[in-house]
C-alpha positions in Angstrom: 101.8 -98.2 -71.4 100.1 -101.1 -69.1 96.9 -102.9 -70.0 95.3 -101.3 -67.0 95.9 -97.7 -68.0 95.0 -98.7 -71.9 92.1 -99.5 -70.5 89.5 -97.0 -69.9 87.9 -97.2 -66.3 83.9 -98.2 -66.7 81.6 -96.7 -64.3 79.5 -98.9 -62.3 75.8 -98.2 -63.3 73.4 -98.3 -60.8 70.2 -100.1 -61.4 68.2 -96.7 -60.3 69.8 -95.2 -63.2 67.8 -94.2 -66.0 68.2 -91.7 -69.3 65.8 -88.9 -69.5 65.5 -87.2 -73.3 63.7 -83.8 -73.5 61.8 -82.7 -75.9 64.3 -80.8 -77.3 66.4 -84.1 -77.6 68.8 -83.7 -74.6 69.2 -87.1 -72.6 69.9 -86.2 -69.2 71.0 -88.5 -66.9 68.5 -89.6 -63.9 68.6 -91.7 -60.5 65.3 -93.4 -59.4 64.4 -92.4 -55.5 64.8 -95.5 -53.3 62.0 -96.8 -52.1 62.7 -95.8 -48.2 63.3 -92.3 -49.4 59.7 -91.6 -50.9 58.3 -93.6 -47.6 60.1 -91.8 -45.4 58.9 -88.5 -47.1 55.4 -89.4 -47.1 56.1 -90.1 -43.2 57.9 -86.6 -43.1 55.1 -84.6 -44.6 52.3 -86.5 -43.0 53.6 -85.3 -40.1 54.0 -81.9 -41.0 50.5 -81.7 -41.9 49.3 -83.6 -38.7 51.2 -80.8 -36.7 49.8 -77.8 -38.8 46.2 -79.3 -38.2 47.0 -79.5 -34.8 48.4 -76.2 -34.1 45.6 -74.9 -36.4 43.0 -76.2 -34.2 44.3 -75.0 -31.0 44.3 -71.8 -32.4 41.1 -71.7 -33.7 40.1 -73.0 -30.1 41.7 -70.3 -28.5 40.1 -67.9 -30.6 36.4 -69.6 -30.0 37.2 -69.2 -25.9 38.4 -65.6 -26.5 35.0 -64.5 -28.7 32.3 -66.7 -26.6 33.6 -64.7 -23.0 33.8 -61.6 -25.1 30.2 -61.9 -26.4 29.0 -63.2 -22.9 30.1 -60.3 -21.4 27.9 -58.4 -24.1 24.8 -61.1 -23.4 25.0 -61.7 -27.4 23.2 -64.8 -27.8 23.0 -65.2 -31.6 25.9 -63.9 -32.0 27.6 -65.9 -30.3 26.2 -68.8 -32.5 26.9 -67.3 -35.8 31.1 -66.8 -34.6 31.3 -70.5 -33.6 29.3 -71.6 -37.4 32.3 -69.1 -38.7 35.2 -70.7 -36.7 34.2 -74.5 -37.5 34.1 -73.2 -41.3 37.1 -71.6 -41.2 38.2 -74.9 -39.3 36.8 -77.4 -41.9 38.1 -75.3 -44.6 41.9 -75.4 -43.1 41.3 -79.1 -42.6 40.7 -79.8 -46.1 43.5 -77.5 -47.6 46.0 -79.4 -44.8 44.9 -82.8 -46.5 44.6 -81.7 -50.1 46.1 -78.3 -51.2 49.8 -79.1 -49.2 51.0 -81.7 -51.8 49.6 -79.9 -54.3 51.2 -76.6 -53.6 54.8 -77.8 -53.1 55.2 -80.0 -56.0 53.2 -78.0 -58.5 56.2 -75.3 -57.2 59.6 -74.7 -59.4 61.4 -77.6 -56.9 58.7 -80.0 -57.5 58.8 -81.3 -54.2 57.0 -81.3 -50.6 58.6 -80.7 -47.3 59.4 -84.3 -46.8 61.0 -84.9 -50.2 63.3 -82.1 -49.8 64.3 -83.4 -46.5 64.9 -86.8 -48.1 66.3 -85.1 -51.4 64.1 -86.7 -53.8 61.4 -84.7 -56.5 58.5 -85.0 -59.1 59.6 -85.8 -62.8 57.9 -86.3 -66.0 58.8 -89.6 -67.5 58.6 -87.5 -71.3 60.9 -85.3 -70.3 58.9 -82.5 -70.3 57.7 -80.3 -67.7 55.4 -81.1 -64.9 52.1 -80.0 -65.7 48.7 -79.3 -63.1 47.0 -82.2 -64.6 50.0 -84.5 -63.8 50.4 -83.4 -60.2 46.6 -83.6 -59.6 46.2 -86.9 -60.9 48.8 -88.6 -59.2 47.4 -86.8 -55.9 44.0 -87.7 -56.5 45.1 -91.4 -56.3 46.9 -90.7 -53.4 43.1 -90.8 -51.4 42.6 -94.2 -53.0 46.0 -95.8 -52.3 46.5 -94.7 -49.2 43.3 -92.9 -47.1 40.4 -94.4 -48.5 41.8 -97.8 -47.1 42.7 -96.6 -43.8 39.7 -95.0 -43.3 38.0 -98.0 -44.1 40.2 -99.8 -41.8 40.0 -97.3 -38.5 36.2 -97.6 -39.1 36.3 -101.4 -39.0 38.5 -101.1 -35.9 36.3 -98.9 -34.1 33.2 -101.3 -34.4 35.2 -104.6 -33.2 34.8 -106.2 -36.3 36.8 -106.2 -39.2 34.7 -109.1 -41.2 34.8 -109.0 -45.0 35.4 -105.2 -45.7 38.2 -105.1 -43.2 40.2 -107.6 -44.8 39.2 -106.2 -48.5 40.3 -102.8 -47.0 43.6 -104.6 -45.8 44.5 -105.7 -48.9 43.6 -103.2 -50.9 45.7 -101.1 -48.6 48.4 -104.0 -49.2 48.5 -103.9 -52.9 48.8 -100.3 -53.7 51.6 -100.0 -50.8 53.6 -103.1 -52.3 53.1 -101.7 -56.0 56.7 -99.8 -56.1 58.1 -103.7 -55.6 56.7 -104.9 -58.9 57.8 -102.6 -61.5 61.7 -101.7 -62.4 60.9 -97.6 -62.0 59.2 -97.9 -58.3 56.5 -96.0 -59.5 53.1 -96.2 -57.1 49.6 -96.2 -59.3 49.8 -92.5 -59.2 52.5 -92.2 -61.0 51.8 -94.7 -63.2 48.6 -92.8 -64.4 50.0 -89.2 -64.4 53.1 -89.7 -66.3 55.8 -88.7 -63.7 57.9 -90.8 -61.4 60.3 -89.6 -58.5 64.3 -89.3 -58.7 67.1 -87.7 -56.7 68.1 -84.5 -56.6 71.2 -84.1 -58.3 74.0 -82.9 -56.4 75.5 -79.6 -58.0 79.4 -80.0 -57.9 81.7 -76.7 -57.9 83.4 -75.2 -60.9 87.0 -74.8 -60.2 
């Protein structure tokens, strides 16, 4: 027998690699999401929900044009009024689910993942091992509005006026430091996960049985 085959083979660890141990004591073996992957899923479901808010308006449009020659025919007046007050609250309404209830949805389901992070083949985990809980997913998707559309907002606003003075570059890098917080921590985690206990890791590849 050689040295090389009395030898047993090491496998190169990664990193991204990381030991989870339930609560029932099982370490099960983890891979941290790169940081390209979650950006490009953010990307990926952004637009998704840009294109449902889109499509969702047109139709909502198309319905107000239907319903306002309908109800002109019928020389409705006030009627008329009180289906375009219903459509633009059915409207808001959609708008707000779109921005709030889509992350929500998907990752409080049994994958634990939006659109985009399927796509990209990435999920939601609880760093305790554990499983992901409603307080978890809203918390790290509350902070989502501070890290990431509170400063944009703040920015497009500054933009639109000319003048991006003192709370333009405080918006810029405030934008700057909660985008660049996944560089300054070994588990990439952004501020949300950092508060809500979770972080995001690759889907594990299910191998066939012989």
């Amino acid at each position: 027998m050689t040295a090389a085959t009395a030898t047993p083979t090491r496998l190169m660890r990664s990193d991204r690699d990381r030991t989870m141990v339930t609560p029932e004591g099982i370490a099960l073996p983890l891979t941290i999401a790169r940081r390209g992957a979650r950006a490009g899923a953010l990307i990926l479901d952004l637009v998704i929900i840009g294109l449902a808010m889109i499509g969702t308006t047109l139709a909502l449009i198309a319905i107000a044009g239907g319903t306002l020659g309908v109800l002109a025919k019928a020389e409705e007046a006030s009627a008329t009024g009180h289906a375009l007050q219903f459509l633009f609250i059915v409207w808001m309404a959609a708008m707000f689910l779109f921005k709030n209830a889509y992350f929500l949805f998907f990752e409080l389901g049994p994958r634990g993942a939006t659109l985009g992070k399927r796509i990209t083949g990435i999920r939601i985990a609880a760093r305790s091992g554990g499983r992901l809980t409603a307080e978890m997913v809203i918390a790290r998707n509350l902070l989502r509005d501070i890290e990431l559309f509170l400063p944009v907002s703040f920015l497009s606003s500054a933009g639109n006026d000319g003048d991006m003075g003192a709370a333009g570059i405080a918006a810029t890098a405030w934008f700057l430091i909660f985008m660049l917080f996944p560089f300054f921590n070994r588990d990439r985690l952004r501020a949300g996960d950092l508060v809500a206990g979770s972080w995001v890791v690759e889907v594990q590849k299910r191998r066939l049985e012989r």
